[in-house]
C-alpha positions in Angstrom: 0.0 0.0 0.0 1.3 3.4 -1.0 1.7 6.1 2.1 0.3 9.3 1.1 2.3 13.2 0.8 2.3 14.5 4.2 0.4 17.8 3.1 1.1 19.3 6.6 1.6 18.0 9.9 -1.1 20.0 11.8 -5.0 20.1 11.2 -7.0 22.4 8.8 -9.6 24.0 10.3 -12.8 24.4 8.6 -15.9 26.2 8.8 -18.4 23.4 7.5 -22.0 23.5 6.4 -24.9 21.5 7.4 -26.2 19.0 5.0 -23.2 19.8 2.7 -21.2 17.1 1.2 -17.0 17.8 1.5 -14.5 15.5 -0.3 -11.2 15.1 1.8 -7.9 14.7 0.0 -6.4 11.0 0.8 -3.4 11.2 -0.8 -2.0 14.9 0.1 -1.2 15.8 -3.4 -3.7 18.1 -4.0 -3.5 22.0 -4.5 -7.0 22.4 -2.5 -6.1 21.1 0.8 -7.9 19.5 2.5 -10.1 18.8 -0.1 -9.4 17.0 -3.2 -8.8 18.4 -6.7 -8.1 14.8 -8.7 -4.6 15.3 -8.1 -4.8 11.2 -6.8 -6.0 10.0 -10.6 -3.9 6.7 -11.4 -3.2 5.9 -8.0 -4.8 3.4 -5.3 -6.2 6.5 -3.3 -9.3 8.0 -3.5 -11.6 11.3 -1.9 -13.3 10.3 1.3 -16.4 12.3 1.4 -17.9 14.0 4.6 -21.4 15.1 5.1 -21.6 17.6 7.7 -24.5 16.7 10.5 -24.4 20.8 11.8 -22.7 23.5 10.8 -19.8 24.4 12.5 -15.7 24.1 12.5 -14.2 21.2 11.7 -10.8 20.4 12.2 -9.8 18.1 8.8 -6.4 16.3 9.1 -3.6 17.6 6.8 -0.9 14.9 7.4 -3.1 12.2 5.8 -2.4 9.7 8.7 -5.1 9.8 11.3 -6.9 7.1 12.2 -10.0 9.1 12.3 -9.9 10.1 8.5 -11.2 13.0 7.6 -10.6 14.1 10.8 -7.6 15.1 12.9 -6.5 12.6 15.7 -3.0 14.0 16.5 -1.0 11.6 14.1 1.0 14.3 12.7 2.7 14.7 15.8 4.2 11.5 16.0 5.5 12.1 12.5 
């Protein structure tokens, strides 16, 4: 199994909407972080999308590691 580009080894904040659907970069290659732009195409990752329940801040993980995916967990700082 591949490992994924460490985009950045901290969260990404996000203001999310309810009832709004959000695509979360998997492979930290793309130019949107944290969301995905297709920048995975031709490899074994793909977008993992997200649904927000409320509206409110979300903390998305950058380093593409969590265990929690799309969501921050604190992996990045083992990294």
């Amino acid at each position: 199994m591949a490992e994924p580009h460490i985009a950045q080894k901290s969260s990404i904040p996000v203001e999310v909407e309810a009832g709004k659907t959000y695509y979360w970069c998997s492979c930290g290659l793309s130019a949107k972080q944290p969301f995905c732009d297709g920048s995975h195409k031709g490899s074994e990752f793909s977008p993992l999308a997200m649904t927000a329940d409320e509206s409110k801040t979300v903390r998305f993980c950058g380093c593409k590691h969590s265990k929690n995916a799309p969501f921050c967990d604190g992996s990045h700082k083992a990294l």
